[in-house]
C-alpha positions as a LaTeX table, in Angstrom:
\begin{tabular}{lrrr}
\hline
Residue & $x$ (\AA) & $y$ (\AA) & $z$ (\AA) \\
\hline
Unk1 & 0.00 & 0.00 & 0.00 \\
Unk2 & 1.43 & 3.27 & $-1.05$ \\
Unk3 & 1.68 & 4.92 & 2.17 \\
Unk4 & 1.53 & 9.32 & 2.23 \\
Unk5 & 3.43 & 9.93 & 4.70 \\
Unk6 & 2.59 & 12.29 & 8.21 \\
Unk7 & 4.24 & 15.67 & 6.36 \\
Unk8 & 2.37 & 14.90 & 3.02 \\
Unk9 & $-0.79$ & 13.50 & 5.20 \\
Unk10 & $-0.77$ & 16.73 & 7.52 \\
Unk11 & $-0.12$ & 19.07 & 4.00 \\
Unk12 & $-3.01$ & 17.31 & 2.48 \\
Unk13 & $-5.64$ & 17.87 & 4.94 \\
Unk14 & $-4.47$ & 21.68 & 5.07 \\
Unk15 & $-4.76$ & 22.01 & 1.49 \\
Unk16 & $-7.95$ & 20.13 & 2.27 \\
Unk17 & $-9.11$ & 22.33 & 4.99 \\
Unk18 & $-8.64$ & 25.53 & 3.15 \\
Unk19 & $-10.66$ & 24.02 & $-0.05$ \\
Unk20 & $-13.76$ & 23.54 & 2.21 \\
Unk21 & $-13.17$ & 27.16 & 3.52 \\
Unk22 & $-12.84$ & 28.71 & $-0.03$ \\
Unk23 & $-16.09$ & 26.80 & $-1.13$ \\
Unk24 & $-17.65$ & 28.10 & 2.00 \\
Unk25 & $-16.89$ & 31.32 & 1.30 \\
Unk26 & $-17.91$ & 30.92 & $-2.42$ \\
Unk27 & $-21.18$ & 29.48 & $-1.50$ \\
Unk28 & $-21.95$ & 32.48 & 0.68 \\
Unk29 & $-20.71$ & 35.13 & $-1.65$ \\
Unk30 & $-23.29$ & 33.46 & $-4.89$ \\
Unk31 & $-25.92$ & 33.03 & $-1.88$ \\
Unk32 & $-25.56$ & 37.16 & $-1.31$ \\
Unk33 & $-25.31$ & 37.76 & $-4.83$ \\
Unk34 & $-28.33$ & 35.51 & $-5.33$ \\
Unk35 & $-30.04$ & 37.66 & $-2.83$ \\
Unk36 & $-29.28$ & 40.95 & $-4.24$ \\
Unk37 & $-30.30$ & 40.12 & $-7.61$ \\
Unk38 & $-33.99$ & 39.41 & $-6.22$ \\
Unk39 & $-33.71$ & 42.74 & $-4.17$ \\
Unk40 & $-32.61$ & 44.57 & $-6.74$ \\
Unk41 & $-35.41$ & 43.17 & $-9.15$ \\
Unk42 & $-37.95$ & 43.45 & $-7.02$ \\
Unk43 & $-36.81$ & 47.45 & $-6.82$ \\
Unk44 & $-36.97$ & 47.22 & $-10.47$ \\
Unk45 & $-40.37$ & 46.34 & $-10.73$ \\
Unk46 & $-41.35$ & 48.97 & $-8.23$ \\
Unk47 & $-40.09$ & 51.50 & $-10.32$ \\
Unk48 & $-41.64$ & 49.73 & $-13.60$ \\
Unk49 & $-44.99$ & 49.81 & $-11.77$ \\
Unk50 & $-44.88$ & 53.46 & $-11.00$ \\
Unk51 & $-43.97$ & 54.24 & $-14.58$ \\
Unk52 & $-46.88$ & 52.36 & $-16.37$ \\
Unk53 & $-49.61$ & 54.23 & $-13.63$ \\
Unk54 & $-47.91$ & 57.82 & $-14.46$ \\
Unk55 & $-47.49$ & 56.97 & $-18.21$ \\
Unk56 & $-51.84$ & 55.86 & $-17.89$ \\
Unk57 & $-53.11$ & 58.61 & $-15.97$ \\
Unk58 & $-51.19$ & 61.18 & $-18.38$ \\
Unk59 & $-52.88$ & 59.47 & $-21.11$ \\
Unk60 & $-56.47$ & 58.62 & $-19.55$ \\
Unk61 & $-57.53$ & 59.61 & $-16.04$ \\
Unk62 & $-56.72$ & 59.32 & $-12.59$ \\
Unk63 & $-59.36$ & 56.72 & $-12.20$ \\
Unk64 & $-58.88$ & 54.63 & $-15.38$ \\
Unk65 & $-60.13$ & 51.31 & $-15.33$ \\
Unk66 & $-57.08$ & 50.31 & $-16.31$ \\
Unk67 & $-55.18$ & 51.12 & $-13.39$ \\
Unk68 & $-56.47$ & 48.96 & $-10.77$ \\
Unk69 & $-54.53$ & 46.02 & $-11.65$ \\
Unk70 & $-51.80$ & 48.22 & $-12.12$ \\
Unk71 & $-51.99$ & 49.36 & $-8.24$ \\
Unk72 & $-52.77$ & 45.75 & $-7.43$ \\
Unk73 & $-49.06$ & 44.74 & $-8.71$ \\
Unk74 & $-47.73$ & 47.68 & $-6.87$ \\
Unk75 & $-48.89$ & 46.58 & $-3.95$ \\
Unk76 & $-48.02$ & 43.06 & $-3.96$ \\
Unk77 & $-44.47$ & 44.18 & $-4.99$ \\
Unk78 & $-44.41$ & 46.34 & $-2.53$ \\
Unk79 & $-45.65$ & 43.58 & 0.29 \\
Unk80 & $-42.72$ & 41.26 & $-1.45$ \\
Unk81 & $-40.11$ & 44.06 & $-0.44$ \\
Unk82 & $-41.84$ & 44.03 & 3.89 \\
Unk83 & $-43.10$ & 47.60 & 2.61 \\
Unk84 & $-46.13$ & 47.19 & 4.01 \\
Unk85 & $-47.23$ & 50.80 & 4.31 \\
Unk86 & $-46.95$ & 51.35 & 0.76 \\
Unk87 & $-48.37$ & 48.63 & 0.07 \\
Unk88 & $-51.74$ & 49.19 & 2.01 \\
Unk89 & $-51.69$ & 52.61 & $-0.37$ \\
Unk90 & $-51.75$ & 50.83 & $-3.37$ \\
Unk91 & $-54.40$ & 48.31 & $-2.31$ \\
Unk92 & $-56.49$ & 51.05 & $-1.00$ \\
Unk93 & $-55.83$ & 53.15 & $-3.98$ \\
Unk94 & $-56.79$ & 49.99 & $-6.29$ \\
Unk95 & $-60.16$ & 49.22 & $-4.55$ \\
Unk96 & $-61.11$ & 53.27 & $-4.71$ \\
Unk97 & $-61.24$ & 53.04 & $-8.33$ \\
Unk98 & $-63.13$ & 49.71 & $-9.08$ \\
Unk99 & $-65.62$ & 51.41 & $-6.52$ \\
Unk100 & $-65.68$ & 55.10 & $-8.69$ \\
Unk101 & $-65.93$ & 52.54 & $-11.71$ \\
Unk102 & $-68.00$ & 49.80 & $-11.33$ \\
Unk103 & $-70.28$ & 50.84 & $-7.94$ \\
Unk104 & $-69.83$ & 51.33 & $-4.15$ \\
Unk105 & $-70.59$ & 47.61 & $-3.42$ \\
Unk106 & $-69.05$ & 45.96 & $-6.84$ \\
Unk107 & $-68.08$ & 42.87 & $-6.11$ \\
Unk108 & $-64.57$ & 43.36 & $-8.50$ \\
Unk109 & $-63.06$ & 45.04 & $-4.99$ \\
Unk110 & $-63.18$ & 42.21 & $-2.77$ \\
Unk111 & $-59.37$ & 41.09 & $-4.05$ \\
Unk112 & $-58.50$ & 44.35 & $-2.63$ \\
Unk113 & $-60.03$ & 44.13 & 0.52 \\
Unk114 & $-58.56$ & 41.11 & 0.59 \\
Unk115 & $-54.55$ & 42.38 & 0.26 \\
Unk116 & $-55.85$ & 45.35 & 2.16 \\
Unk117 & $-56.81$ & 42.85 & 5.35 \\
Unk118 & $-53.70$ & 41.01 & 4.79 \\
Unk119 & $-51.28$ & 43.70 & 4.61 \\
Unk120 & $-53.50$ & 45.39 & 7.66 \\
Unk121 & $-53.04$ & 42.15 & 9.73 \\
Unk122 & $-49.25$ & 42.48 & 8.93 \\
Unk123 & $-49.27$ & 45.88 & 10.33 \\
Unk124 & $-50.74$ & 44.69 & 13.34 \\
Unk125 & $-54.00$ & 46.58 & 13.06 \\
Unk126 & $-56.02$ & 43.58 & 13.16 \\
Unk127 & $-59.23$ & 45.32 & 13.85 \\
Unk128 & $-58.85$ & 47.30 & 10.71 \\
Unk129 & $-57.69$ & 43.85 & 8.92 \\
Unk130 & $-61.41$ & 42.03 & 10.49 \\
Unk131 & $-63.03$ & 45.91 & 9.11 \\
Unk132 & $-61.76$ & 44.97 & 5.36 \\
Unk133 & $-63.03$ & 41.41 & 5.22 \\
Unk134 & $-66.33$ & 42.11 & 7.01 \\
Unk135 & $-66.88$ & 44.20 & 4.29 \\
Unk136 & $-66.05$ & 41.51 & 1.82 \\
Unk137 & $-68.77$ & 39.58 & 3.82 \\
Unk138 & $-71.67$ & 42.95 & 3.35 \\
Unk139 & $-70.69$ & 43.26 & $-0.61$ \\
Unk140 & $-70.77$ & 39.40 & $-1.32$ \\
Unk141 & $-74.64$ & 39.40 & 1.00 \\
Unk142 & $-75.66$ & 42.28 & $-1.20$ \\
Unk143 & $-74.68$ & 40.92 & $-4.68$ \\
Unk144 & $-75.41$ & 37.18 & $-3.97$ \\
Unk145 & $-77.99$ & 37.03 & $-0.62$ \\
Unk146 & $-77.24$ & 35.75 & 3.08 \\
Unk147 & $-78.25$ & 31.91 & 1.97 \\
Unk148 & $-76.62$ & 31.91 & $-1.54$ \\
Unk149 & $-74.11$ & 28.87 & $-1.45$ \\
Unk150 & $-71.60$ & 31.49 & $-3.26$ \\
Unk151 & $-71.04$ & 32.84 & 0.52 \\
Unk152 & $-69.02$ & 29.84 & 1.57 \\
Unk153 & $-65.89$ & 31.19 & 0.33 \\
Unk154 & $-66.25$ & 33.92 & 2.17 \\
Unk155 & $-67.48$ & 33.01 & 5.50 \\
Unk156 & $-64.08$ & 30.44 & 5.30 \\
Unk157 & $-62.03$ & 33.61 & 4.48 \\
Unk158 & $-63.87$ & 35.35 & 7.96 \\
Unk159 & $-62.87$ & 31.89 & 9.57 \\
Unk160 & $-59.36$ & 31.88 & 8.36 \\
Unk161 & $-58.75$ & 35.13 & 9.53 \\
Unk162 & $-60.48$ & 34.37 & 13.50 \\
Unk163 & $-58.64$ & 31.37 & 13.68 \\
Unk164 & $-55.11$ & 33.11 & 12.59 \\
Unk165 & $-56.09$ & 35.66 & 14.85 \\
Unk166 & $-57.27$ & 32.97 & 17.68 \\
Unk167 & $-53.63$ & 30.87 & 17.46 \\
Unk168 & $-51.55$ & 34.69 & 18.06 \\
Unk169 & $-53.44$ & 35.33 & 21.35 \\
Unk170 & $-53.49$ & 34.45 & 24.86 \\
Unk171 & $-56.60$ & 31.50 & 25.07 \\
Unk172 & $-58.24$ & 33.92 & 27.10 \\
Unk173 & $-58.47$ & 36.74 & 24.57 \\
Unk174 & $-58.66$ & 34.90 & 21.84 \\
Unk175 & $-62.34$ & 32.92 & 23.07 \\
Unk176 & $-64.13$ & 35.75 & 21.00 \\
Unk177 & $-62.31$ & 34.78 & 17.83 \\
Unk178 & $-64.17$ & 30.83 & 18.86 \\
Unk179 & $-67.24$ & 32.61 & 19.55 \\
Unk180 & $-67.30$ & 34.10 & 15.78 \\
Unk181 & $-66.06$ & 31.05 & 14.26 \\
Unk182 & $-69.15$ & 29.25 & 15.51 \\
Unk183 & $-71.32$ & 31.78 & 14.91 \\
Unk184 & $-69.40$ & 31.89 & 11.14 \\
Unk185 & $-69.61$ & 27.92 & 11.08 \\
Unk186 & $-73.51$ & 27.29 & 12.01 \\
Unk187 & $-74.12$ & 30.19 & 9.03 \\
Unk188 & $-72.06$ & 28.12 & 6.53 \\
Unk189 & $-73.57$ & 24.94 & 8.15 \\
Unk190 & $-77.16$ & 25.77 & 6.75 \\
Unk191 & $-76.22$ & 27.43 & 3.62 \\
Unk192 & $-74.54$ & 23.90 & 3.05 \\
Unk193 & $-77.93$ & 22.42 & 3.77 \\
Unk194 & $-80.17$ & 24.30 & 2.25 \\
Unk195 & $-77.80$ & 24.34 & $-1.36$ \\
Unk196 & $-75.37$ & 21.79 & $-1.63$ \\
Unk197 & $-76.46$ & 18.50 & $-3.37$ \\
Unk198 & $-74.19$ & 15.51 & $-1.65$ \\
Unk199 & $-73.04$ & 14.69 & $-5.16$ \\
Unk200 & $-70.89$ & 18.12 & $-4.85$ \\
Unk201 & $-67.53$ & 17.39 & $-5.22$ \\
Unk202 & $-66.70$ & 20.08 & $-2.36$ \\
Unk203 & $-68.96$ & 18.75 & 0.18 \\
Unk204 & $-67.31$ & 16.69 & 2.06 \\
Unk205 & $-64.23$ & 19.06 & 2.75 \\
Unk206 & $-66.47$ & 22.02 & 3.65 \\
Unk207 & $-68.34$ & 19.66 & 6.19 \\
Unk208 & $-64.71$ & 18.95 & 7.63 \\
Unk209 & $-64.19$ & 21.76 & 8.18 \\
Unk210 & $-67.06$ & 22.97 & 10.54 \\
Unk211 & $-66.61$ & 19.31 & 12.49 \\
Unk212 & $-62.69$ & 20.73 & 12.91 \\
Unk213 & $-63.87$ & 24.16 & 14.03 \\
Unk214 & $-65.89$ & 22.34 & 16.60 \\
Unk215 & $-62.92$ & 20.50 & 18.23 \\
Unk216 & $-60.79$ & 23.67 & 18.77 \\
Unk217 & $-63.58$ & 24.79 & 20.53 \\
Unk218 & $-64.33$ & 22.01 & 22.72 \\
Unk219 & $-61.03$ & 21.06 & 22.96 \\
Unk220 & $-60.25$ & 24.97 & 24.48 \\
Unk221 & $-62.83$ & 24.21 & 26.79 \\
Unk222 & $-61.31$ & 21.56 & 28.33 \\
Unk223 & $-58.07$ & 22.69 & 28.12 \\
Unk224 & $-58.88$ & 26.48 & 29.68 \\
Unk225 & $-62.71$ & 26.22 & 30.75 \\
Unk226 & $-65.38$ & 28.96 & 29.23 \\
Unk227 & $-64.75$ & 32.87 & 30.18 \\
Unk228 & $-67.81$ & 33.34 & 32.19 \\
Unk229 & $-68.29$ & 36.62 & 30.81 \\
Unk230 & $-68.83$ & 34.85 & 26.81 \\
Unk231 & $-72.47$ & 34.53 & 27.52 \\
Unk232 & $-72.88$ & 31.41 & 27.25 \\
Unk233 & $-73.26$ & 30.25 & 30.96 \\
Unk234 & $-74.80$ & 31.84 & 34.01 \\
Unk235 & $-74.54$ & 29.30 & 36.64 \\
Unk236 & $-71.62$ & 30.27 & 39.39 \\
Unk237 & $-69.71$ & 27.74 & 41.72 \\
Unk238 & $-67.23$ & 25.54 & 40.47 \\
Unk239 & $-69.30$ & 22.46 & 40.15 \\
Unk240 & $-71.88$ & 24.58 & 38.17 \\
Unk241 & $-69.23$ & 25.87 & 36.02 \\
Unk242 & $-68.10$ & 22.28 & 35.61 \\
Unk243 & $-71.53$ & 20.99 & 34.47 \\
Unk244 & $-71.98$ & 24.34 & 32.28 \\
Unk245 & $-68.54$ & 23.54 & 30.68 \\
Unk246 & $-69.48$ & 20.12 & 30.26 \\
Unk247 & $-72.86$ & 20.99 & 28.35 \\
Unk248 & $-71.24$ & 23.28 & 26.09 \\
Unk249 & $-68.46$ & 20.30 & 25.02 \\
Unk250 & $-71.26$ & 18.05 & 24.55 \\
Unk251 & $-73.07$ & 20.92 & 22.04 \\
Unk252 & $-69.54$ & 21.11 & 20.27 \\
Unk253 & $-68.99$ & 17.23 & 20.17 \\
Unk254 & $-72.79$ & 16.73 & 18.75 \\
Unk255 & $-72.35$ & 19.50 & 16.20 \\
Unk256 & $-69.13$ & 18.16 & 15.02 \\
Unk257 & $-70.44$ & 14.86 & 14.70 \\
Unk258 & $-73.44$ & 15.68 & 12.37 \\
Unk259 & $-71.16$ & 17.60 & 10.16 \\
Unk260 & $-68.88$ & 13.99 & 10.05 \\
Unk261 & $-72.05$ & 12.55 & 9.00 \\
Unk262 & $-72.40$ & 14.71 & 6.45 \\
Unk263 & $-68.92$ & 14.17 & 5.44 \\
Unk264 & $-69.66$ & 10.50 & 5.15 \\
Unk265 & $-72.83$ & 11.14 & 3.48 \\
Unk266 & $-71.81$ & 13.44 & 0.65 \\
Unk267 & $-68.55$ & 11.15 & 0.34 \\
Unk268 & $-70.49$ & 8.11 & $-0.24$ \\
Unk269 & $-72.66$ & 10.17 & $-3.04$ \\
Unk270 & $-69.61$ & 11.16 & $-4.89$ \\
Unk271 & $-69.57$ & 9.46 & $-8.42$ \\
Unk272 & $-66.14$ & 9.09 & $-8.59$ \\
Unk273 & $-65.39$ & 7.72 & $-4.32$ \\
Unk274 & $-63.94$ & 4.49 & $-3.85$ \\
Unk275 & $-64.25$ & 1.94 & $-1.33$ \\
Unk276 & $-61.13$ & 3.71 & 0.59 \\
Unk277 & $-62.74$ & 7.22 & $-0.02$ \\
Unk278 & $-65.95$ & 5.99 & 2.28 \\
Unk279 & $-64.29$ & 3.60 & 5.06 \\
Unk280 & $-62.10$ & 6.71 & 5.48 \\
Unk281 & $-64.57$ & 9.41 & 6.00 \\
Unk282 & $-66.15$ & 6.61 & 8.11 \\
Unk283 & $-62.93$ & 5.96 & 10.61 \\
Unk284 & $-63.00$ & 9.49 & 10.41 \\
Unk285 & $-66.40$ & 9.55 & 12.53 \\
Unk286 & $-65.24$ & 6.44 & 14.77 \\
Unk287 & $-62.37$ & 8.84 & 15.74 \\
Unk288 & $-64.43$ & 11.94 & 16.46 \\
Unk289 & $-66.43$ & 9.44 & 19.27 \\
Unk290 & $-62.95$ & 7.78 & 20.28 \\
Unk291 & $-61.63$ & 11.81 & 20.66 \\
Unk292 & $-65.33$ & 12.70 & 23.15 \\
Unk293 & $-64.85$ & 9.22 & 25.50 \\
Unk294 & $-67.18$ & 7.44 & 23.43 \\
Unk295 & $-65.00$ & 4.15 & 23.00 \\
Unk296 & $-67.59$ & 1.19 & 22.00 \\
Unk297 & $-69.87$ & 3.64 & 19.37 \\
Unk298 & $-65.74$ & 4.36 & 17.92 \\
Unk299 & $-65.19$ & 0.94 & 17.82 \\
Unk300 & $-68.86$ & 0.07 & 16.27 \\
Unk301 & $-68.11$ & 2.84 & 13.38 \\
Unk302 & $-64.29$ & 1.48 & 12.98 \\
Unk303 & $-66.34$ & $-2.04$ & 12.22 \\
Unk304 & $-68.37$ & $-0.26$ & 9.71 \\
Unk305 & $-65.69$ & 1.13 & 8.14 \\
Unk306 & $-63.64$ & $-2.35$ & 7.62 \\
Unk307 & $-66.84$ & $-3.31$ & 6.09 \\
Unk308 & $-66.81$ & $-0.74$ & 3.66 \\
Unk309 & $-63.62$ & $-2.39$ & 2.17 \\
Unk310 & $-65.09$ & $-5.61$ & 1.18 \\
Unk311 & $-65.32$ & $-4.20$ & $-2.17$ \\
Unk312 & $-61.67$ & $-2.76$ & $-2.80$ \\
Unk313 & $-59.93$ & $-4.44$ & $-4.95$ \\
Unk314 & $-57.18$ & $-5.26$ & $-2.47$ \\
Unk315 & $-59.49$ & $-5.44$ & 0.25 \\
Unk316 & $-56.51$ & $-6.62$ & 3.05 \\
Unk317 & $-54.05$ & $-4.01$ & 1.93 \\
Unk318 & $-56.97$ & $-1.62$ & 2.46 \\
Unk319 & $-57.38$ & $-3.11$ & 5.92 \\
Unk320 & $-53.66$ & $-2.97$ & 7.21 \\
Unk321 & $-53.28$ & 0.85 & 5.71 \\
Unk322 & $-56.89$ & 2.30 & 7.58 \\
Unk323 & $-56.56$ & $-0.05$ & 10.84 \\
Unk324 & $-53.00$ & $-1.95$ & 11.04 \\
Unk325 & $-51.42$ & 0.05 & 12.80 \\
Unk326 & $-52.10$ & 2.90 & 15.38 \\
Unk327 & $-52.66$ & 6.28 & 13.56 \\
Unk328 & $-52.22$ & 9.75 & 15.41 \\
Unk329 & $-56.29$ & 11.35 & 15.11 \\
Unk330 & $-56.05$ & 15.05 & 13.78 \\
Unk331 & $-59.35$ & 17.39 & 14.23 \\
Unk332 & $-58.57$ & 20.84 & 14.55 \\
Unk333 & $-57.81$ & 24.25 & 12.32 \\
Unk334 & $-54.06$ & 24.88 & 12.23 \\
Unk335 & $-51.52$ & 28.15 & 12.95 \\
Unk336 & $-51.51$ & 29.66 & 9.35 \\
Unk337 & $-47.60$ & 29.05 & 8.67 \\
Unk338 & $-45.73$ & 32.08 & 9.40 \\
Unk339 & $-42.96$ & 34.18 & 7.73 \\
Unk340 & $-39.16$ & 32.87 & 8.63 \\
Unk341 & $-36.99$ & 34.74 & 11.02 \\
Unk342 & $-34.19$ & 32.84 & 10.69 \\
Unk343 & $-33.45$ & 31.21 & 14.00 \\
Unk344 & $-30.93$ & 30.07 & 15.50 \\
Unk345 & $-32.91$ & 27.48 & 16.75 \\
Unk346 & $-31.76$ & 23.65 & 15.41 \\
Unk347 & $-34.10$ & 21.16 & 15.06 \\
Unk348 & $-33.82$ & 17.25 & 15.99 \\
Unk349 & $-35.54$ & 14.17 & 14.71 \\
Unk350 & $-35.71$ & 10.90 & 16.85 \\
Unk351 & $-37.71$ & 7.68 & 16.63 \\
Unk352 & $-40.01$ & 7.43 & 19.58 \\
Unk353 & $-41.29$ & 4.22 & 20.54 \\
Unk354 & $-44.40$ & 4.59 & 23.17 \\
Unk355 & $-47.59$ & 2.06 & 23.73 \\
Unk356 & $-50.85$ & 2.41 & 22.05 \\
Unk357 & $-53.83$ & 1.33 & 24.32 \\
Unk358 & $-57.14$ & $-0.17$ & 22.85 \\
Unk359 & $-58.53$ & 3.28 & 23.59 \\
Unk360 & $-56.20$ & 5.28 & 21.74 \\
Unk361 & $-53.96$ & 6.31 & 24.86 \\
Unk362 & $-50.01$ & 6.79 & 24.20 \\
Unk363 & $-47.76$ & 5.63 & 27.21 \\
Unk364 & $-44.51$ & 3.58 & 28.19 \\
Unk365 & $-41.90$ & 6.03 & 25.74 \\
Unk366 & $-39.00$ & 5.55 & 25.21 \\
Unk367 & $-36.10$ & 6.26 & 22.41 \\
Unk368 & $-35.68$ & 3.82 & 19.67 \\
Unk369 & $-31.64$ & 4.17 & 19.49 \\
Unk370 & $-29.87$ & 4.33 & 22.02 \\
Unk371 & $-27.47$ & 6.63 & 20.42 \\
Unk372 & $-30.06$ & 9.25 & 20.27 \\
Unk373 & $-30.66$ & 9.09 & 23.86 \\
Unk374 & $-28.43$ & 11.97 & 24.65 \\
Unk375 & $-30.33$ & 14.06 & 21.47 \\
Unk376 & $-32.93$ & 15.00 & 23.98 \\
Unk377 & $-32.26$ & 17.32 & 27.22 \\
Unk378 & $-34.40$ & 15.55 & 30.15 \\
Unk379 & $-36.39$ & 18.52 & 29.76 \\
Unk380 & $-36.96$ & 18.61 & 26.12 \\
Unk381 & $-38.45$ & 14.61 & 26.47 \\
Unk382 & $-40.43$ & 15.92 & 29.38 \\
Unk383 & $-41.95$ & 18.15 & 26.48 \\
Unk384 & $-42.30$ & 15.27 & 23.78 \\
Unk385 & $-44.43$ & 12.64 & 26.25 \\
Unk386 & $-46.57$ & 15.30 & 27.10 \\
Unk387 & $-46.83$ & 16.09 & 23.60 \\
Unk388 & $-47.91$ & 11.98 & 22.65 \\
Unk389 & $-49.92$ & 12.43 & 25.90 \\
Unk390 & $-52.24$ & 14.95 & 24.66 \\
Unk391 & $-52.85$ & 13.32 & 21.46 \\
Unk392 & $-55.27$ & 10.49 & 20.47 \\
Unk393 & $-54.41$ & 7.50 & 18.46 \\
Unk394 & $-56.36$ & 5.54 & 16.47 \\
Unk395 & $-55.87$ & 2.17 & 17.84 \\
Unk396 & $-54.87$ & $-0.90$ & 15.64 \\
Unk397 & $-57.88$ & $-3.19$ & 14.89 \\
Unk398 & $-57.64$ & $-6.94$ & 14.56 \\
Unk399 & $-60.29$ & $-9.00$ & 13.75 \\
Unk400 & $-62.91$ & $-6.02$ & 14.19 \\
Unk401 & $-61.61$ & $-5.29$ & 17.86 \\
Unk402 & $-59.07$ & $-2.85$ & 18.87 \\
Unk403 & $-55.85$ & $-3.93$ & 20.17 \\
Unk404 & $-53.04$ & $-2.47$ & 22.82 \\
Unk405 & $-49.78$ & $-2.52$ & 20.34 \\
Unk406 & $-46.34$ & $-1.07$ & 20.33 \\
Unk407 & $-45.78$ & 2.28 & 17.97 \\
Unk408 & $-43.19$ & 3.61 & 16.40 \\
Unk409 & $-42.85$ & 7.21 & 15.18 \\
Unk410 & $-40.30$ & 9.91 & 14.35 \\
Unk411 & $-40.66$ & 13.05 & 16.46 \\
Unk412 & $-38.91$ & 16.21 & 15.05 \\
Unk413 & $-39.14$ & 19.72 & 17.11 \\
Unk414 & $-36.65$ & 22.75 & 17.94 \\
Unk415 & $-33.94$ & 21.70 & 21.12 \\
Unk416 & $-33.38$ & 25.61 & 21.82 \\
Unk417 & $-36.22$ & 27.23 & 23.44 \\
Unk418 & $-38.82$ & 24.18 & 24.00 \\
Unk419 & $-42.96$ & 25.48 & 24.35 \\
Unk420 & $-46.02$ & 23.56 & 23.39 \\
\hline
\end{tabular}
């Protein structure tokens, strides 16, 4: 074997060394360039923008049609570039002219109101944000009417925003944004009703939704009780406020359920659903009762749903990927994703074996590799069995009962500055 030598070895790894650090260096310097190429062309279309709106309203009017979509552009280049204020002019300036063209309450505004709640909410003036979008809600009631099935969009825009708005507060402050919601959900709930013919192809998501509204809700209940001052309850003493609390699950648990019904129905309608399409939606509903205590009606609908795969074409496969193994149940309307800061913060993924119960209960972790055993502070596992604890799971079912089984999952969350 040709051997290098310790001088040659040790020159080697310098040369070595100092390649890695010139690539480094020449990865960061295209990375900046990279970056200034998209700031400087975003500047650039700023200024091309402005040009094309002066070069129109020297050569039309100050309130051509023509220059709405113009301002639109502005504005969204602007809210590209964090320049929010300017952007909110253009918006506003946009939306002023399709009213002075088309009509105070023209429905060709509402993508304006829409950037304009956006770029409001970005500012932090989220009452003036909920101000834009409640008046998408008046202008779509006056072209369309309250019960028109064309106001589902929008009442999902209105429950976008509360629910945003809901995940950024204190659970205490942000009960009123629940309140809306529900208010926001039962309106959508019997437009659905009253319009929607199960064979529509959007259906079944739209009835997902409410039943996912409904579990924030209850679940904030049992996580934080009811504010007595909602107006919902007007019983006092704990065990009152217990029972109250308790009623007001039940109404969220029982609303949520009939719109999984609904889900099942209108999925079952569909022409094009498969067997997997319906035992899904079904499981679906056996995990809503699993979620509310209800273990032998979950385990009942779980049954219905295996039967529902008798006529798959690979009806086992079907089984083992619905029921074979435990499955984490997730109800709920998420945190809309926000913007990077770049953090410092790293990130670490481990396998986490744990015990699934026939109930759905996760207990008995621990990690799969040794070797990641030190990945985790003690603290930081504290944080990821209470995190398995407060979920659900959709327990394994063998021959059309549940069954306690071992789990296996990779768990992945930030190891500098741990919150749930």
């Amino acid at each position: 074997m040709y051997n290098i030598g310790r001088g040659n070895l040790l020159a080697y790894r310098h040369r070595f060394t100092i390649s890695k650090g010139v690539l480094f260096l020449a990865l960061m310097l295209l990375a900046l360039i990279a970056r200034g190429q998209a700031e400087q062309d975003q500047t650039n279309s700023i200024d091309s923008y402005l040009t094309a709106i002066d070069n129109l309203e020297a050569e039309h009017s100050a309130y051509s049609s023509q220059l709405s979509d113009l301002y639109m552009g502005l504005g969204e280049s602007y809210a590209l570039s964090k320049e929010y204020s300017d952007a909110l002019v253009a918006f506003q300036r946009g939306m002023q002219i399709e009213r002075v063209n088309f009509g105070l309450h023209s429905l060709s505004q509402a993508p304006y109101l829409t950037s304009i709640a956006d770029t409001e909410s970005k500012l932090g003036n989220q009452d003036k944000s909920l101000k834009a979008l409640n008046q998408i809600y008046q202008i779509s009631v006056k072209s369309y009417g309250a019960t028109d099935k064309r106001m589902v969009p929008v009442i999902n825009s209105l429950i976008d925003w509360h629910m945003n708005i809901y995940h950024q507060q204190r659970p205490k402050v942000g009960y009123s944004n629940l309140v809306m919601s529900e208010k926001l959900a039962n309106e959508m709930h019997a437009i659905l009703d009253g319009t929607t013919s199960l064979e529509n192809v959007d259906g079944p998501a739209h009835y997902r939704r409410i039943a996912d509204l409904h579990y924030v809700i209850a679940d904030h209940i049992t996580k934080h009780g009811e504010p007595r001052e909602s107006g919902f309850t007007v019983s006092t003493g704990s065990d009152s406020i217990r029972r109250s609390e308790a009623r007001t699950s039940y109404r969220h648990f029982h609303r949520g359920k009939a719109a999984l019904e609904k889900v099942v129905q209108t999925t079952i309608e569909q022409n094009n659903s498969v067997a997997m399409d319906k035992a899904n939606a079904i499981a679906d509903l056996g995990d809503w009762y699993l979620l509310f205590g209800q273990k032998l009606t979950a385990i009942k609908t779980y049954q219905l749903a295996e039967e529902m795969l008798v006529s798959d074409e690979n009806p086992e496969s079907a089984r083992e990927s619905l029921f074979g193994t435990p499955k984490i149940i997730d109800f709920g309307i998420k945190k809309k994703a926000q913007e990077s800061t770049g953090s410092e913060n790293q990130s670490v993924t481990v396998q986490v074996s744990m015990l699934i119960s026939e109930g759905g209960v996760a207990s008995g972790f621990y990690l799969t590799n040794e070797s990641e055993s030190e990945a985790l502070s003690d603290n930081e596992m504290k944080w990821l069995k209470k995190h398995f604890r407060n979920k659900r799971f959709r327990p394994r079912i063998v021959e059309r009962q549940a069954q306690e089984s071992a789990h296996t999952v990779n768990y992945e969350r930030l190891t500098v500055g741990v919150e749930d």
